[in-house]
N, C-alpha and C positions, 0 to 999 in steps of 0.2 A: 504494500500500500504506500502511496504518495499522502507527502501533504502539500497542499496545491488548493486549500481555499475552497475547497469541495469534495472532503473525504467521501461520501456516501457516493456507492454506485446508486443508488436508487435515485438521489439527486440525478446525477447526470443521465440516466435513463430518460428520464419525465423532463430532459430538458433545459435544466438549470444549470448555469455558469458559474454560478458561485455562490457559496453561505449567504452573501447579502442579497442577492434575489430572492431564496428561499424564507430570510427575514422578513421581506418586504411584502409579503404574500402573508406572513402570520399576523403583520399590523394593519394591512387589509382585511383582514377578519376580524377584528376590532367593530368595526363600524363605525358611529361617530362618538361613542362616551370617552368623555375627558378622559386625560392621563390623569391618577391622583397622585403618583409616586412610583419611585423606583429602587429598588433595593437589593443587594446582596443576594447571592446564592445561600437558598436555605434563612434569610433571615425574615424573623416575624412579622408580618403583616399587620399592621396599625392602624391604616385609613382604610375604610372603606370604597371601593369603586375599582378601576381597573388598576392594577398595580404590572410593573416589568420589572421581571428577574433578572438581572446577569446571571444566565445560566448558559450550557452547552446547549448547542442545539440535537444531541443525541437523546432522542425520546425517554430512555429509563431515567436516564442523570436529568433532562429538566425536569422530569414529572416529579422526581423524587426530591426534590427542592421544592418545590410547588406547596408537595403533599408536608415537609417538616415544615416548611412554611407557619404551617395553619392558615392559610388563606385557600386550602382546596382544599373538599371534602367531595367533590365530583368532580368527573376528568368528562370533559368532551373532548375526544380526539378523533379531530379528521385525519384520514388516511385515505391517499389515491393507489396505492401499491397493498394494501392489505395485511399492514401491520396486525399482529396478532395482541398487544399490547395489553395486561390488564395491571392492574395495582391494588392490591389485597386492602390496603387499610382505605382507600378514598375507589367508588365504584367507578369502571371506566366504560361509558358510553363508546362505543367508536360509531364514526358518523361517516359512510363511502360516499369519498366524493365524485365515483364514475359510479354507470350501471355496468360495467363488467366485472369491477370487483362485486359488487353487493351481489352480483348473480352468482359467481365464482367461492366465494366464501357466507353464505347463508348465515350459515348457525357461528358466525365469528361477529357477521357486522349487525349495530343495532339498528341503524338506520343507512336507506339511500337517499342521498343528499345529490344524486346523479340526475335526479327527476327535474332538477332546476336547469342542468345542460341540456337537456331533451324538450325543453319546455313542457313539460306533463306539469310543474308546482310551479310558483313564484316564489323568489326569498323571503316573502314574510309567510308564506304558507310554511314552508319546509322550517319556521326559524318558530312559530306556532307551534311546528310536529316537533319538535327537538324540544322545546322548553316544554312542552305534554308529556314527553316522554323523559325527561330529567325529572319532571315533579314522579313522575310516578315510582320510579328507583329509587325514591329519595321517601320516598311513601312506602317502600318495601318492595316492589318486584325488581327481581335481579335482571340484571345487565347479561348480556350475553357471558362475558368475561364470567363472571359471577358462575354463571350456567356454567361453562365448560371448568370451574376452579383456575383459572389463571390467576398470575399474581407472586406466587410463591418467592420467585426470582426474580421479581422485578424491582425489586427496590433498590437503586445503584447512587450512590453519593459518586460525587460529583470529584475524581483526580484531576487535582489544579495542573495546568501545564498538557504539554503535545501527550493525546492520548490515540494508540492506532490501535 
């Protein structure tokens, strides 16, 4: 493996040139609520509203900053490639952002979020179906991850410095 600013092959699959495109795509999924703060890898959470980690962009090591945080107690994780992702102590929703993963992996993803590229939903429909279906895991029905026991391994603190 290289470091070149784009370690994941799954990046460069799906297209992307570099970590900061792949950033620039997660702050687009923001929408419009204010920043309230920004803080440290792993450290506690104290304002309410959207807050940014300095975290790695490697799925386990941010989620798991997130999760010690205490500012997650539920993970919505999109995924175009069909991460299998879950995290035992905070539920993890995944949300496919294609209709060929959600067909492909069924009993993995909770929702398809692909019906917005096909035009079948609008984003406030499909952002409707995802806050329904967050309240409800939050209300007690398990999350796919849940369902199949993921989790176990997934919790990865974060190695400061070049990790391959």
């Amino acid at each position: 493996m290289e470091m070149n600013n784009n370690p994941s092959p799954g990046n460069k699959a799906g297209g992307l040139t570099t970590i900061l495109e792949k950033s620039l795509g997660a702050v687009a999924k923001v929408g419009t609520t204010p920043l309230v703060d920004v803080i440290e890898y792993a450290e506690p959470v104290t304002k309410h509203g959207l807050v940014f980690m300095d975290s790695p962009g490697l799925d386990p090591c941010s989620t798991t900053g997130q999760v010690a945080s205490g500012g997650t107690t539920m993970i919505a994780f999109t995924t175009g490639r069909g991460s299998a992702y879950g995290c035992k102590p905070s539920p993890s929703i995944k949300l496919a952002t294609n209709c060929e993963i959600y067909q492909k992996m069924p009993d993995d993803m909770d929702l398809n979020c692909g019906t917005i590229a096909t035009g079948e939903s609008t984003v406030a429909e499909k952002g409707a179906e995802i806050l329904n279906h967050l309240l409800e895991v939050a209300s007690g029905k398990k999350s796919k991850s849940e369902e199949l026991g993921y989790g176990d391994m997934e919790f990865v603190p974060w190695h400061i410095g070049a990790v391959m």
